[in-house]
N, C-alpha and C positions, 0 to 999 in steps of 0.2 A: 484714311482712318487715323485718326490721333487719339492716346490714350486719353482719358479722363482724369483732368489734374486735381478736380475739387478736393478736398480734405478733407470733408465729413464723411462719416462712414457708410451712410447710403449712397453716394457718389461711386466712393472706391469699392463697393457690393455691385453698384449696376454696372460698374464697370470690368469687374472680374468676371460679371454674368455673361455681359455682351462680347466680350472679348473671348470668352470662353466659346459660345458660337461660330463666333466669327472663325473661330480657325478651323473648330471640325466642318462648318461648312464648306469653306476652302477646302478639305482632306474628303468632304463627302465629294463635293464635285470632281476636283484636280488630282486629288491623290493617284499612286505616293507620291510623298511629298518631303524633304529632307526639313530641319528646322530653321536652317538660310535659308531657302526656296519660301519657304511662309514667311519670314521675315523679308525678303525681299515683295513679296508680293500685298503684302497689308502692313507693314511698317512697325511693326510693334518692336519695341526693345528687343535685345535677344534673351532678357533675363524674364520678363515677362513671359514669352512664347517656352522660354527652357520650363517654368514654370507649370504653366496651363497643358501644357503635354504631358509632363509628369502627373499631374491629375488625372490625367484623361488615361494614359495607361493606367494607373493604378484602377482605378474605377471597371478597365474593360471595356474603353468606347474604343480605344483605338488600339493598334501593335505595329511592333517593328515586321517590315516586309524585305527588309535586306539595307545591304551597305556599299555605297558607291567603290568601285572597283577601277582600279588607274587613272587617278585623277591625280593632283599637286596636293598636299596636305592632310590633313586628318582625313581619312574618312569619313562620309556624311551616312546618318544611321535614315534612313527613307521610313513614311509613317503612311497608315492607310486605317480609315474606319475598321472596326470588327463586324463583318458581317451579320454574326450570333449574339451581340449585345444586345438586340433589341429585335422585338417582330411588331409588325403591323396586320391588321385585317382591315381590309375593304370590302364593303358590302354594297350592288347595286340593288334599288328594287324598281323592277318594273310590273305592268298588270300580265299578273301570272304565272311572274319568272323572278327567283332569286338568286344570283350572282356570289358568290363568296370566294374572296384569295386568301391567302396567307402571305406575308410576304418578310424578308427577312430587313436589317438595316443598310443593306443597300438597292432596297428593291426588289432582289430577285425572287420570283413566284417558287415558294414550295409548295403549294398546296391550292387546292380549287374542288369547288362543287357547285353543280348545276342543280337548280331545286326548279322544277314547276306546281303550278298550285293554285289553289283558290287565291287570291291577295285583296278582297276589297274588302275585310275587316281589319283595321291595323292593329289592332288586339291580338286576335287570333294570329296576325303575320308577324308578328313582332317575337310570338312563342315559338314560332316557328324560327324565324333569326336566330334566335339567341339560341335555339337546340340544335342550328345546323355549325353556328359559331363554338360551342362548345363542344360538338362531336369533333370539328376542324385542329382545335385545341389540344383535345384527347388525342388524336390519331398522330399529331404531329411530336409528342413527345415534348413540347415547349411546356415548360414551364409558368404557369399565367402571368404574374411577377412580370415575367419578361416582355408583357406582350404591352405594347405603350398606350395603343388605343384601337380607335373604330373611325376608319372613315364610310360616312352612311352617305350612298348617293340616291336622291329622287329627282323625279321633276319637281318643278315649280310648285308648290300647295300653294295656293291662296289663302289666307286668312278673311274672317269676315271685318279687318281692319279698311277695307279699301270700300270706296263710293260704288264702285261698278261689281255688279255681279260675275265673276268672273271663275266659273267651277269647270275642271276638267271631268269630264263623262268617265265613269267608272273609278275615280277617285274623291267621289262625294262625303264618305265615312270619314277621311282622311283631314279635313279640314278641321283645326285646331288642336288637331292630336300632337301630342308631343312625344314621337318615335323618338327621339335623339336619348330625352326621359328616361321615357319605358324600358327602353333598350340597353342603357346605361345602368339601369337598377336591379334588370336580370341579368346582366354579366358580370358587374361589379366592375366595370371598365369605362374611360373614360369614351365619349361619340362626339365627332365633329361631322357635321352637315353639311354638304354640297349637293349645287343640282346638275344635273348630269351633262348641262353641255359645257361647265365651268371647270367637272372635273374630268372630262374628254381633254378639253383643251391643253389642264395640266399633263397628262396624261402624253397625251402627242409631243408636247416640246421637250419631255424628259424623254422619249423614246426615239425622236427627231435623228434618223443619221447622220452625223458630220454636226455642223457649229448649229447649234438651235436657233429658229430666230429670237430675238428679243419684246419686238410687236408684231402679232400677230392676235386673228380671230379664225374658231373653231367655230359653224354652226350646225347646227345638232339636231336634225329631222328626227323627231320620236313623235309621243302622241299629242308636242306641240312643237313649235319652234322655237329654240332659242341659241345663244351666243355665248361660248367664251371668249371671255375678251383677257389678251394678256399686253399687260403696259411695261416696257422696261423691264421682262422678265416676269412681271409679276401681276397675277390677277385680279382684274378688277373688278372690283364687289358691289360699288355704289352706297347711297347713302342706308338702305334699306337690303344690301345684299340682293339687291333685284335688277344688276346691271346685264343689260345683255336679252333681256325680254321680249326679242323681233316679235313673236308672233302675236303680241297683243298692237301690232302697230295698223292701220286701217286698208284693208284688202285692196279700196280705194287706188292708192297709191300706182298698185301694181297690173290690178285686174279694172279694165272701165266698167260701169255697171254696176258694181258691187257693193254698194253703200250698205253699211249697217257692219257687216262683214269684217273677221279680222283676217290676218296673215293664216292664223291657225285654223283657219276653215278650209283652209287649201292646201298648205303645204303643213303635213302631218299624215300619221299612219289613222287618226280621226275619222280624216277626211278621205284616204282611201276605205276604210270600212262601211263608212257610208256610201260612195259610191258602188262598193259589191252588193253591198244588206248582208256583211257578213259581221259579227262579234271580232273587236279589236284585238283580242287576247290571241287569234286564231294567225293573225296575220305576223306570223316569225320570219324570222330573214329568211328561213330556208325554202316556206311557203312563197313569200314574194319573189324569191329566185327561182324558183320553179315556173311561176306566172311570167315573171319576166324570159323565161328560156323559150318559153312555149308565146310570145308576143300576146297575151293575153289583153282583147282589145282594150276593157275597160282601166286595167291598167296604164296601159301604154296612152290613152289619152289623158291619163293622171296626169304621165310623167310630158307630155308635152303644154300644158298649164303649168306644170311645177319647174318647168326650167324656166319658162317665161319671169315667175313669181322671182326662183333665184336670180335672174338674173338683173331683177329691179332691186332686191337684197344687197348684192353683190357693191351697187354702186352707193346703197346709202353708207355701206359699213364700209366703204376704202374713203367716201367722202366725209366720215366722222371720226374714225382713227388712224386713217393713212397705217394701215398693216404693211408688213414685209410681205406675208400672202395670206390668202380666207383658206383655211381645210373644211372641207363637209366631212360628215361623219353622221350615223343615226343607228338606228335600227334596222338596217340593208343589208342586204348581200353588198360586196362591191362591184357585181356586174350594174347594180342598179343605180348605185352611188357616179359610177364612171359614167353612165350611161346621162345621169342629169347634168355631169360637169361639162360633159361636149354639145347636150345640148344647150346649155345656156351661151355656150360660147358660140359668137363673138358678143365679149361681153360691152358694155354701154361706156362710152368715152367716161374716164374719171381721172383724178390725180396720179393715182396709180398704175395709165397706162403711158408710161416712160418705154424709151427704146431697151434698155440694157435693162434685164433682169435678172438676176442671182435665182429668183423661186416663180414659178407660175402667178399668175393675181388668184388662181383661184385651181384646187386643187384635191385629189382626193386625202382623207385621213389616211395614215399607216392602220394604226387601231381605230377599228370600229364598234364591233358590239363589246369588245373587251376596254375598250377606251374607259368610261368612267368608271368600272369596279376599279383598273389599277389606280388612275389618277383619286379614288377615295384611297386607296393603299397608301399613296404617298402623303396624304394628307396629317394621319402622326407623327411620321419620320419630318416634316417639313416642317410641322409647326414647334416640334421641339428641340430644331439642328438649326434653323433660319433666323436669325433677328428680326427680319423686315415683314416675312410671311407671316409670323409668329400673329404680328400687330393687327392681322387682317381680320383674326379669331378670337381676338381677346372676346366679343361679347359672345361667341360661344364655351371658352377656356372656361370662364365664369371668374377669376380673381388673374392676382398677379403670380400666381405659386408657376413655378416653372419644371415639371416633373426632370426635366434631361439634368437640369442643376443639381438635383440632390441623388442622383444614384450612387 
């Protein structure tokens, strides 16, 4: 990183903005962290970094956490994010169930609620949001002011922008509705949108024990299939935000016989409903772990085609972005999730199968049903501490105004 030398004053503005990130990023990830430790680690003057930390204390994004003790020299004063500057909500919605955290500036969950319910009007679900986000609000004693935004996670909606008819069963009202909208004009808060296996996958790598990976895919068995995909740390969105879409890829591929057929006719909670003749909404991690306890035939012949399925998945996605390793994650129990990953295994020769591994090729999530509410949690705190994530949201931020800049 080298400062910004230009001389006009939107130069020296994006560069006090950027630089200004750059270091609470650094203090969000590594903190504490002294103001030689940030200087050595991102380069910046020491008059510059004396600077932008003096703001940043003043303001209440960061504080002093102590002072290096027996060392040569001054004492170095150690800095660390505030936890209390700032809260985020995460909101999952799936068919039935709504999801809600509270989560503070470093992530930590204060607050959650489980809502089940009608959800195939997004009118009526959206009143519903925003009363359970505002009761969440009340009980926690924050402040609204403080709370940054709304990460909203769903599946996939289709618009009627695409050639091919492509509607998920029991989210047909939902097409062309603008939740993010709605949602944002009964809270008076800002919404950023993710679909659930993008913010699983966030999700996973931030809660990742030990050194996270850098590339890695997350896929995400719900009531379709899909992929986060993360590049160099960071997720990829695609031209249309629609990176990561397995299960519209052709059944073909992986099942012989199956023309016409996509991924998500098979591997999805869909496609187990249809197989019972039960109503999708019915089938809860708790319900399919029960079936699964009790080897429930029709089940269990699910899951022997659906490891097959993953395990033709397994070699497109190591042969298209060479991951560190693939996490499953969905709507399971994790007896059921474990249960797919061994049988898929031995999985199908690819670039990815090298002698020495650091991570498995393929492997269960940590978080599972919890996976995308947090990774929507993270999703305000990211895009307003991040430079690079920031860039990813701009067509949903809507302008260049950068709320973490002006507190």
């Amino acid at each position: 990183m080298t400062e910004n030398t230009r001389s006009d004053g939107a130069g020296q503005a994006y560069s006090r903005i950027y630089n200004r990130r750059l270091i609470f990023e650094l203090l969000h990830q590594a903190g504490p962290l002294s103001r030689v430790d940030i200087a050595d680690r991102i380069g910046l003057k020491p008059q510059t970094i004396s600077g932008i930390t003096r703001e940043l204390l003043t303001q209440g994004l960061i504080h002093e956490v102590g002072k290096s003790v027996g060392q040569r020299g001054q004492p170095q004063t150690y800095l660390a994010p505030n936890p209390d500057a700032g809260y985020s909500l995460g909101m999952h919605v799936d068919q039935g169930r709504i999801s809600v955290v509270l989560g503070d500036l470093l992530l930590n969950i204060r607050q959650r609620i489980e809502w089940t319910g009608e959800t195939t009007d997004p009118t009526a679900t959206a009143t519903v949001m925003a009363r359970l986000a505002e009761t969440m609000i009340r009980e926690s004693g924050i402040e609204k002011h403080k709370i940054w935004g709304i990460g909203l996670v769903l599946p996939t909606l289709n618009a009627d922008t695409y050639e091919a008819e492509m509607t998920m069963p029991g989210w047909d009202l939902w097409r062309g509705f603008d939740m993010a909208g709605k949602l944002g004009s009964l809270l008076g808060l800002p919404v950023l949108m993710e679909n659930d296996a993008t913010a699983a996958a966030m999700a996973e790598l931030f809660s990742h024990p030990g050194i996270s990976p850098r590339n890695a895919v997350l896929i995400y068995i719900g009531y379709g299939t899909g992929a986060g995909i993360v590049v160099d740390g960071m997720p990829m969105k695609g031209a249309r935000g629609n990176a990561g879409e397995l299960g519209l890829l052709p059944l073909s591929l992986c099942v012989p016989d199956s023309a016409g057929n996509v991924i998500d006719d098979q591997l999805s909670l869909h496609a187990i409903a249809r197989m019972l003749r039960c109503p999708v909404a019915e089938l809860t991690p708790e319900a399919i772990g029960n079936m699964h306890a009790r080897r429930d035939s029709a089940l269990m012949h699910w899951m022997e085609t659906a490891a097959r399925t993953l395990r033709v998945l397994v070699a497109i996605v190591e042969t298209a972005f060479d991951p560190e390793t693939i996490f499953l994650s969905g709507g399971f129990p994790h007896s059921v999730l474990s249960a797919l990953v061994e049988r898929a295994y031995p999985l199908l020769p690819s670039l990815s199968a090298i002698r020495e591994r650091e991570l498995p090729r393929l492997t269960t999530a940590t978080l599972l049903t919890d996976g995308p509410v947090i990774g929507g949690m993270t999703l305000p705190v990211f895009v307003n501490t991040k430079p690079d994530f920031r860039h990813l949201y701009l067509r949903q931020v809507g302008s260049d105004e950068r709320p973490f800049d002006h507190r």
